[in-house]
N, C-alpha and C positions, 0 to 999 in steps of 0.2 A: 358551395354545395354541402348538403349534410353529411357527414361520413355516413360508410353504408352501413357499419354495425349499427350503429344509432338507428335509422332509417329504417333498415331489419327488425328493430328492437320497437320501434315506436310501431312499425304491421303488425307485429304479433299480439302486443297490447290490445289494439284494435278486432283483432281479429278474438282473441282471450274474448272483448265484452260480448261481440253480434253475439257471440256465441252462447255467453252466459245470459243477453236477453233475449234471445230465442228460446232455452231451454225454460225458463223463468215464463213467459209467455205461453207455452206447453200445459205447464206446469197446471196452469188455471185454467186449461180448455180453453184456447181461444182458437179460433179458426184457423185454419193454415195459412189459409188465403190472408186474413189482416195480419196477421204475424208475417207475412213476407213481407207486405206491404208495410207497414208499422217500419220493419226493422230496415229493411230499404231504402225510406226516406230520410230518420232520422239517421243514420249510419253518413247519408252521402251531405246533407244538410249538416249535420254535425262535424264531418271531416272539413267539409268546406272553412266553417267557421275557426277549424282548428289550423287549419292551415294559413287562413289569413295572422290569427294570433301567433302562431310560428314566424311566420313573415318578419312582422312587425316585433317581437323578442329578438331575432337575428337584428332586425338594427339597432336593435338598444342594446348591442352583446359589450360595446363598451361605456355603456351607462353604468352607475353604483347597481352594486347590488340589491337594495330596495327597491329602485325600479323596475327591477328583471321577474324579479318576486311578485312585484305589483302586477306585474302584468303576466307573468303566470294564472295567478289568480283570477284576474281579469276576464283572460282567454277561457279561464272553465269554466265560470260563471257566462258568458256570452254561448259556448259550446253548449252548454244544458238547457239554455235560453231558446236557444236556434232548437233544439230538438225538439224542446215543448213548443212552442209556437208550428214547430212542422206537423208534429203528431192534430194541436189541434185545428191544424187547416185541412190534414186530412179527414175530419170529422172522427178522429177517436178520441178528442177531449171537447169536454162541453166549456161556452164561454165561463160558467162557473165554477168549474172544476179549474179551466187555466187559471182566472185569478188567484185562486187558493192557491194554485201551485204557484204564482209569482210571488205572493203572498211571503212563501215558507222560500223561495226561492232567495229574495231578496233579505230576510233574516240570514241564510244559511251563508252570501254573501258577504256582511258585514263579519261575520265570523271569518271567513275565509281570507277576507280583505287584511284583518288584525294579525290574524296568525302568518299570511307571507308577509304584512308589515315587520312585524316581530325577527323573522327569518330572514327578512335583508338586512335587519336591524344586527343582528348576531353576525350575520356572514359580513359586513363590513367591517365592524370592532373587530371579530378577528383576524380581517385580513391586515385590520392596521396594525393590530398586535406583532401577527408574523412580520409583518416590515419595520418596524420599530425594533424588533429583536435583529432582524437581517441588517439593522442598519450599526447595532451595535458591537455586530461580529467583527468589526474591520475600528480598529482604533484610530487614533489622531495621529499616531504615526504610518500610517497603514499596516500595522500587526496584527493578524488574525486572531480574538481574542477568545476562545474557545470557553464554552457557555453551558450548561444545563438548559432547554428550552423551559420559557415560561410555562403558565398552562393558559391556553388558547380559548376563547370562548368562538362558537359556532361550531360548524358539523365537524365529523372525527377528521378530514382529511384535511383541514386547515392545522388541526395539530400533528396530524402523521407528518405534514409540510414541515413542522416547527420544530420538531425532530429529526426528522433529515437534514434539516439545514441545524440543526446542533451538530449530529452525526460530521457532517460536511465541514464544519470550522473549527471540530478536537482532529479529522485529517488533519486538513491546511496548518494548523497550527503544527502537527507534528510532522508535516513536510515542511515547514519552514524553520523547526528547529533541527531536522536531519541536513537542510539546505547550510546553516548556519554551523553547524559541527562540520561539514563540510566545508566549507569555507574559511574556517578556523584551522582546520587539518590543513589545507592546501598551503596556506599562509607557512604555518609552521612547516610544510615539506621543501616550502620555497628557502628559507629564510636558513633548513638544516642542508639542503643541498648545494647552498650557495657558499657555505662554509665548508662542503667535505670538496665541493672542487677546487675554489679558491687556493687551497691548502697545499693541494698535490702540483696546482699547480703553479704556483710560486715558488715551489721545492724544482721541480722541472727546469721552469725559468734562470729560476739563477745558477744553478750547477748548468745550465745549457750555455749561461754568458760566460760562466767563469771557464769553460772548457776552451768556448771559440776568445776568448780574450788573452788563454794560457797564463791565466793566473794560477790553474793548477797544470804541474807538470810531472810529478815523479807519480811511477807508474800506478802506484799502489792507490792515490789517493784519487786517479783517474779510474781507476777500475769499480771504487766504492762508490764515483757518483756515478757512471755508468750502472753499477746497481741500483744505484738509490732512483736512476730517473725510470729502469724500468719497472721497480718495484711501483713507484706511483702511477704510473703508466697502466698499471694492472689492477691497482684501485680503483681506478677511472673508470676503466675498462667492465669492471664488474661493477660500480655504482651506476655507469651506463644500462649496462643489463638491467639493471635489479628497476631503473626506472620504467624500460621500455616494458619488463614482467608487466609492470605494476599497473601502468597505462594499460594493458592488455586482458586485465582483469576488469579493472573500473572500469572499461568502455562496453564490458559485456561479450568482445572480440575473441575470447582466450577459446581455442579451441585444445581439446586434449589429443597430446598423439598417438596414432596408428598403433606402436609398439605397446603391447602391454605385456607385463611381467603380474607374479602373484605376489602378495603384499609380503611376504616370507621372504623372498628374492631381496625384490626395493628395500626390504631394510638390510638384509645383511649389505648391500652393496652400498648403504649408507655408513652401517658401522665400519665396513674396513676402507671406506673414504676419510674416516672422522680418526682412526687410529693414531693417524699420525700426528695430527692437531693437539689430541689429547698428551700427546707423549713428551711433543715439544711443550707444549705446557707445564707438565710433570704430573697430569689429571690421567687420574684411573678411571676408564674406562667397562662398568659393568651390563656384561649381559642377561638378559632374564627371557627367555625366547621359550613361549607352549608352541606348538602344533597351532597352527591357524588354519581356518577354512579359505577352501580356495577361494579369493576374492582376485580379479584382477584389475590392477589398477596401470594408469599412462605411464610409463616406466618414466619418460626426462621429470613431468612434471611431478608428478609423487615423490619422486626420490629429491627433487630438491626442496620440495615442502619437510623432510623428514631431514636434510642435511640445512636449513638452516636452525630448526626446532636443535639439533645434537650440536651446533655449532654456536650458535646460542648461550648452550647450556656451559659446554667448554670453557667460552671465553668468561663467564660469569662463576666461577666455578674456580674459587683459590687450590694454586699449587698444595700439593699432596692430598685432596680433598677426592670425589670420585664421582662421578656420571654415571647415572641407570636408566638402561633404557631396557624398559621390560613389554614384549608382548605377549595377548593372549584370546582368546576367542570365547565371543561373548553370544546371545542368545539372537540377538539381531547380524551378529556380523563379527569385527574385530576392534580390540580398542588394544592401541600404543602407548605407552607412558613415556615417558622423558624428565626424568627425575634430575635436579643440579643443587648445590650446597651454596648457592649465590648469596643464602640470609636472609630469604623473601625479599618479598615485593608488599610495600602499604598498602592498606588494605583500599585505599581511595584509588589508588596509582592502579587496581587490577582490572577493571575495566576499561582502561587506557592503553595497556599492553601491546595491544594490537591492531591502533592507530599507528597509522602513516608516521613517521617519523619519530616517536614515542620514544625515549631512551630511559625512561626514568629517572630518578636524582642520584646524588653519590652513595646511597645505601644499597644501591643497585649495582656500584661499581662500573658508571659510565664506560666505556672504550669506544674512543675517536674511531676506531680500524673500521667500527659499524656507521652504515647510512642511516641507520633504524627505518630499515626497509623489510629487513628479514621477516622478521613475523608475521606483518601485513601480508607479505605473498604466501606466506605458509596456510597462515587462512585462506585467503582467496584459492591457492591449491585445491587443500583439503577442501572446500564447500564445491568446487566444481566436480571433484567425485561425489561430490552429494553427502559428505561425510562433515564435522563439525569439531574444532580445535579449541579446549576452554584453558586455562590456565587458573591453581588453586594454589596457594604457600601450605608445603607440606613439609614436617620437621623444622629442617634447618637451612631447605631452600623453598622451590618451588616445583609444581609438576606441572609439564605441560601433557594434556590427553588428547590425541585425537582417534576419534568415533568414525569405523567405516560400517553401513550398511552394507547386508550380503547385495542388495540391489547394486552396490558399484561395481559389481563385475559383468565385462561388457560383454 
């Protein structure tokens, strides 16, 4: 059945002409009476005829395009046919008047015939176009190869097509290179997490055989592994977390909690978490704290976005050297700095930062003690308040900045 728009669309047309040859008819004085009559017959005689030519197009809807054209064409020329031959059996055309008009009829046809030949002739090149381009979007390896569309010959929406379908395979393309960094990340999170358990826990193992075999005995040295297995115990423990955060973010699941504090709070409760780090390190610890507007942010999760950004910066950060973490409030909200004397970060390595497992190289001053987890979830944090963490080499280290909007207070 024809959709109804269409069907709506094709009454109105109809009802547009009665109306413009009734007025037309007026126009010249013609009688009322043969003006209804005129317009009556040829109207129902003409529809008749139009609607057989409909018919007959709907079955050739999967024929080429020249055939659909042709018979377009066809159907009007038979439509105006039917009307003249009605008019002159009602006696409003004389037998030589019809001829004339079959006459001009059948010229005007030949035109008519050329020009939808022409116009199936265009609408099929350019459908083979579009498919010939859609064929070349997908390579021999099946990689999306992302394209400029040709230029399309026939009507504009075969090229609007050839553009969309460009549009559509620089996506694809760049979702199969986010799919593929992804999968490169995963790789390397696999490959760094199998190394930070591994580690703790062959330290575990063997201090747990050498206890029960009493290979160690004197107290002292029972007590250091008893240290030593729960210190790796707590590693674990925390590279556990840091994985379960991280799965909680990527899955889209991270919900922020109930408790919120003002961003003023969540850091100081970061800086006097991190004091002590800094001290045993032998890192100076500086403050730079304005007045911030009130923003409220998840107290657990904020504050560990901000203690691993300052713990970060610690561990990368040589004895007697110093940490600055300066806030301040800005025109949109508040921005955090987190300043460290690490030596920078290469200028290729700073976009990598804040991948999943990401350690940088030894200019960086690698430490085992990290999963290279931190950062990844400090982002993910901060973006779930809706706020954005860049990292830039400043001086003699590097800054990390995170950007809250006034919108992240709940």
């Amino acid at each position: 059945m024809a959709h109804p728009r269409r069907l709506a669309g094709s009454l109105v047309i109809l009802a547009v002409a009665l109306a413009a040859a009734t007025v037309l008819a007026v126009a010249f004085d013609f009688p009322p009476r043969d003006i209804a009559i005129l317009v009556a017959v040829a109207g129902v005689a003409s529809s008749a005829a139009g609607v057989a030519g409909g018919l007959v197009l709907r079955r050739l809807r999967s024929r080429p395009a020249r055939v659909q054209t042709m018979t377009v064409a066809l159907s009007s020329v038979l439509v105006a046919a039917t009307g003249v031959v009605t008019a002159a059996l009602a006696m409003f055309i004389s037998f030589h008047d019809l001829v004339l008009l079959f006459v001009v009829l059948i010229v005007a046809s030949g035109v008519a015939f050329g020009a939808a030949w022409q116009l199936g002739d265009d609408i099929g090149a350019g459908a083979q176009q579009v498919g010939a381009y859609a064929r070349t979007m997908v390579g021999g390896d099946g990689r999306i190869a992302a394209a400029i569309a040709p230029p399309v010959t026939g009507p504009g929406e075969l090229a609007a097509l050839a553009g969309e379908l460009a549009d559509v395979s620089r996506r694809l393309e760049e979702s199969r290179r986010r799919e593929r960094a992804l999968e490169a990340s995963r790789r390397e999170l696999i490959a760094w997490v199998s190394h930070d358990l591994r580690a703790p826990l062959a330290t575990i193992r063997a201090m747990a055989e050498a206890l029960d075999d009493a290979v160690v005995d004197d107290d002292a040295a029972v007590k250091r592994y008893h240290s030593q297995i729960r210190t790796d115990a707590e590693r674990l423990t925390a590279l556990v977390d840091d994985l379960f955060e991280l799965s909680r973010i990527n899955s889209g699941s991270l919900r922020l909690g109930r408790e919120k504090v003002e961003v003023c709070d969540a850091l100081a409760d970061a800086l006097a978490g991190a004091g002590a780090a800094a001290e045993v390190k032998g890192v100076t610890l500086v403050e730079r704290v304005a007045p911030l507007p009130p923003i409220d942010v998840a107290a657990r999760e904020f504050c560990r976005a901000l203690d691993n950004l300052i713990d970060n910066a610690i561990r990368h950060t040589p004895p007697g050297r110093a940490v600055a973490v300066e806030a301040a409030a800005t025109a949109g909200g508040a921005v955090v700095h987190v300043t460290d004397a690490c030596g920078g970060i290469p200028e290729a390595d700073l976009p990598r930062v804040f991948d999943i497992a990401f350690r940088g190289d030894q200019a960086r001053g690698r430490d085992d003690r990290g999963g290279g987890l931190g950062l990844a979830i400090s982002r993910g944090l901060v973006e779930a308040h809706g706020g954005t963490v860049t990292v830039a080499n400043h001086g003699d280290g590097c800054r990390f900045t995170v950007t809250l909007p006034s919108g992240a207070r709940a």
